[in-house]
N, C-alpha and C positions, 0 to 999 in steps of 0.2 A: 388767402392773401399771398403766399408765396407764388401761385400759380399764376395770380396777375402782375406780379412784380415781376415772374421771369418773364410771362407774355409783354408785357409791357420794355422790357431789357430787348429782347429780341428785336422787338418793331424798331427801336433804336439804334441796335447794335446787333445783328445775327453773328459778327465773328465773338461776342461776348460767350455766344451761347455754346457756338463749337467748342471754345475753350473749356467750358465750365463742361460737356463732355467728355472731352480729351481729359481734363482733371481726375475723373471722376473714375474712367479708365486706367489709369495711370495706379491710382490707389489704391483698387482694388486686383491689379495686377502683381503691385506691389506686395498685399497681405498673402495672395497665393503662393506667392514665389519667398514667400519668408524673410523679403528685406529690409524690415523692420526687427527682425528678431522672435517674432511671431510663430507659434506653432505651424509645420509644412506636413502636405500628406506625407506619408510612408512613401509610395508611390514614386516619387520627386525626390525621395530624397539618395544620397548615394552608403557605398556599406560603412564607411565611418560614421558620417553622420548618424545612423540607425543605430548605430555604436554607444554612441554617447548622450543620444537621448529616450533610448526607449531601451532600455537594459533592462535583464530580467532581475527581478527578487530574487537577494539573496537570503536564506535561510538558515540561521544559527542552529545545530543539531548537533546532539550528545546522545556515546550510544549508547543504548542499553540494552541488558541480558534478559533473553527470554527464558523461564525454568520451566518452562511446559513446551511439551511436545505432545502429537495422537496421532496416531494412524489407523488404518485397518489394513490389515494384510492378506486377506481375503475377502474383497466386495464380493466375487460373484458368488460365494456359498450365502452368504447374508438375505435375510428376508425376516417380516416382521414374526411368522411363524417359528422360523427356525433360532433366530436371535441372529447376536454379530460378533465377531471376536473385535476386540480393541487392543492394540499396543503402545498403551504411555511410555514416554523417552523423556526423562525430567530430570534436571540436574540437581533437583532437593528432593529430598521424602515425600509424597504428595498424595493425597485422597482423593480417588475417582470415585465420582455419582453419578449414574445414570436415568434420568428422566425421558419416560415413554409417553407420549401423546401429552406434550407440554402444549399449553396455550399460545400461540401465535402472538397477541395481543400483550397478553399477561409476561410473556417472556421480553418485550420490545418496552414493557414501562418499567420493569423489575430494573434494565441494564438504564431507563433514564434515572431510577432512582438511586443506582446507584453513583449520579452525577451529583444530583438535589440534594438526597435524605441521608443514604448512611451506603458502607461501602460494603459489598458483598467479598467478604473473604474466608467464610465458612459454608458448606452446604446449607446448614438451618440460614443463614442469611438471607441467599437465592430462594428458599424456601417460602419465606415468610414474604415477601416481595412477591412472590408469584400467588401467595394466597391460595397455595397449596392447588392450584389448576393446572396439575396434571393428571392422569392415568395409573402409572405404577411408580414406586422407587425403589430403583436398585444400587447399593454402596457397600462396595466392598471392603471389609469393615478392616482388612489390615491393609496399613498404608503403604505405597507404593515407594520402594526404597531408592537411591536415585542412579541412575545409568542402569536401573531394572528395565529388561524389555520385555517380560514377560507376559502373557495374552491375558487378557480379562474380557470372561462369556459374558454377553449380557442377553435376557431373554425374560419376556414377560412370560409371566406363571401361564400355566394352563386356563386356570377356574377365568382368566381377564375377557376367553375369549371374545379375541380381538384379532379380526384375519384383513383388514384395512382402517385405514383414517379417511374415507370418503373421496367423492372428487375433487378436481384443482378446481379454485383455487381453494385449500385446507386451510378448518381453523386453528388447526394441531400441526406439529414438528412431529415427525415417528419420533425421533430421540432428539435428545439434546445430553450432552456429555458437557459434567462439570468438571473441571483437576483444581485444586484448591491446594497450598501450601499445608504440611501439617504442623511442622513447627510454629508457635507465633514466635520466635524470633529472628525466622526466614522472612519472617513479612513484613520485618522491619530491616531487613536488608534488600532488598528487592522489589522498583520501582513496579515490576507486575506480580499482582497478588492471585490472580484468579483467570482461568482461560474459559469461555462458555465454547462448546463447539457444535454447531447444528448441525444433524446427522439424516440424510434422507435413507430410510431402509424402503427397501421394495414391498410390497403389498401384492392383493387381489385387485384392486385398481388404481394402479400406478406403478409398474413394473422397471424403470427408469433403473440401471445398478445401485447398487449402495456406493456413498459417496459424504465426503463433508461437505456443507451448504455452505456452510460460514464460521468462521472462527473471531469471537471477540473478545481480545487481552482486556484484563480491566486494571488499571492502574490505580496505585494508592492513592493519590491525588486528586481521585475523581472522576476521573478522564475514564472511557472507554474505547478502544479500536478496531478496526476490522482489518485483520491480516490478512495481507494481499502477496501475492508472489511479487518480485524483482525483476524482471526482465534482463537481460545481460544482453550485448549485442551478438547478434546472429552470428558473426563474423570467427570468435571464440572457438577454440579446436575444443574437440567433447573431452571430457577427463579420461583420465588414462586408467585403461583396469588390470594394470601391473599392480606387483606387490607391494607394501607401503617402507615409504621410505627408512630407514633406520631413527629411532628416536620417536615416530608417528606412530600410536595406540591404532590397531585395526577398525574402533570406532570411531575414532576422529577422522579417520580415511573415509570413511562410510556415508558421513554427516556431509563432509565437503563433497563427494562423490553425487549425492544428493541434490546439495545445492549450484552442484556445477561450479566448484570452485577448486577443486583438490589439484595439485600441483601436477603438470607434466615434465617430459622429461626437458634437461635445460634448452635445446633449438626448439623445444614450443612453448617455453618460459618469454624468451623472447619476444617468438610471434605473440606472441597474446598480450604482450605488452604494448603490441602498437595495433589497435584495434578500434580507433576512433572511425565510424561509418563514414566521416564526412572526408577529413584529410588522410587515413590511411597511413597517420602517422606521427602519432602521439596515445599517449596509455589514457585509455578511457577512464576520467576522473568524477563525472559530474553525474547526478541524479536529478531527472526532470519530474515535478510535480505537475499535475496530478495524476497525469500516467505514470509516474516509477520506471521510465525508459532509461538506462546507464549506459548510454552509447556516447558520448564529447566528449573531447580535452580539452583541457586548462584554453588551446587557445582556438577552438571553437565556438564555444560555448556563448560567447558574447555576439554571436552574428546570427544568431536563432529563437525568433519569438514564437515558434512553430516546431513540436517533437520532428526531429526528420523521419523517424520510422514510423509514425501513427498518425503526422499530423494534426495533433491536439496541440491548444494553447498551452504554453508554458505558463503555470503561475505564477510558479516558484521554481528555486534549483538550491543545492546544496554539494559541496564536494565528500567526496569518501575520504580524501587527505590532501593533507596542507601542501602546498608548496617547498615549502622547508623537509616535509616528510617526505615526496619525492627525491629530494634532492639528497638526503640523507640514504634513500634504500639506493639511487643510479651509483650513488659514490660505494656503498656497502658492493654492490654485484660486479664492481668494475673491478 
């Protein structure tokens, strides 16, 4: 009906029709270009606008202390024959257990149950969750006291022999390393109760170094995570391997030295203070979710739906400090 009504318009009136064209152009020129109010591509639009209406998530964050730490300090002696040494770095008392040819499966439903069912903050915990599917267990039955660095062998017995876990892809972990709180009144101070750490040791097939695969904090609340490093921008002078400052314990120098954080001397206090990738001139404040890139400042921050250094979407972001807290440390240093 419409189609004989506009044919019918036409034979009457063809400038009827150019109009109702022209109209029709008009409006939908209109919704492009956003003169209604209407959402506009990205594309078209300029950097304020981007500003104010496609701004990243902010994210409320509270920090918290982690009381486990592992290393190993010798991968390349390590292998499943010879064993591994480990060095826990805990800020409380803590009991290490170590499980040899854990379940792949069994160990990936143990860490959901500990979301669902009940929470793992004793070895027997993880134990009974895994339904006892592993190989060996080794727990070194005095407990680890805290800023102890001392080694802990771990090595499957002789009579196991066991000189591989098979080809990739394996239904076994070589190891898996538990640190667990030993006080219970530590574990009711401390949002993380339990660290699992997956441990690749070398074999007769699979030669790859020894190495941690993954580490998962499990928190009292439920929640489990997988610790991932921080990225700091490139830009960063390396920490200084002078002596530690007067007042700083040799281990706290060591820890920050680590994480790339330990203070330099004061003209690379400075530099490193203004180390935003983009402007080259402001203190890099902001954490990009889900890459963990820490490269913006405060007034960057808002003109990037895209990490500059990896290119990945932003989700999320959050600051390391407040506004007020900068503004309190530039007045302290001045």
């Amino acid at each position: 009906m419409a189609a004989v009504f506009l044919v019918t318009l036409y034979e009457y009136s063809p400038l009827f029709y150019i109009a109702l064209v022209s109209v029709c152009f008009l409006v939908t020129s209109a919704l492009v270009l956003g003169w209604f109010g209407l959402g506009v591509p990205v594309i078209l639009r300029n950097s304020e606008e981007t500003d104010s209406s496609t701004r990243v998530l902010k994210k409320r964050m509270r920090q918290v202390k982690n009381p486990f730490g592992l290393e190993i300090p010798n991968p390349a002696a390590a292998s499943v024959t010879r064993g591994v040494t480990l060095t826990p770095d805990c800020l409380e008392d803590c009991v290490l257990t170590c499980y040899w040819g854990c379940n792949v499966q069994k160990l990936h439903e143990a860490l959901q149950k500990h979301v669902y069912c009940f929470r793992i903050k004793t070895p027997q915990a993880l134990e009974d969750a895994l339904y006892n599917e592993y190989l060996y267990k080794q727990q070194h039955l005095q407990s680890i006291k805290k800023n102890d660095k001392a080694e802990k062998y771990c090595q499957l017995p002789e009579d196991a022999q066991v000189v591989d876990f098979g080809p990739v892809p394996r239904a076994r972990y070589p190891l898996v390393a538990l640190l667990t709180l030993a006080d219970e009144e530590d574990r009711e101070i401390y949002d993380i109760i339990a660290m699992v750490a997956v441990i690749h040791v070398p074999d007769e097939s699979y030669r790859l170094s020894c190495r941690i695969l993954y580490q998962y904090l499990l928190l009292a609340q439920g929640q489990y995570h997988d610790l991932k490093q921080l990225f700091m921008s490139a830009n960063s002078p390396a920490p200084s391997s002078s002596d530690p400052f007067p007042g700083e314990s040799s281990t706290d120098r060591g820890l920050l030295e680590k994480a790339g954080l330990a203070a330099d001397e004061p003209e690379l206090q400075e530099e490193n203070s203004k180390d935003c990738v983009v402007c080259q001139n402001g203190p890099v404040n902001w954490v990009l979710l889900p890459c963990r890139h820490t490269c913006l400042c405060d007034g960057c921050i808002k003109y990037f739906q895209q990490c500059p250094m990896c290119r990945q979407f932003v989700q999320e972001s959050f600051p390391l400090c407040s506004k007020k807290e900068q503004d309190e440390d530039e007045s302290t240093r001045v």
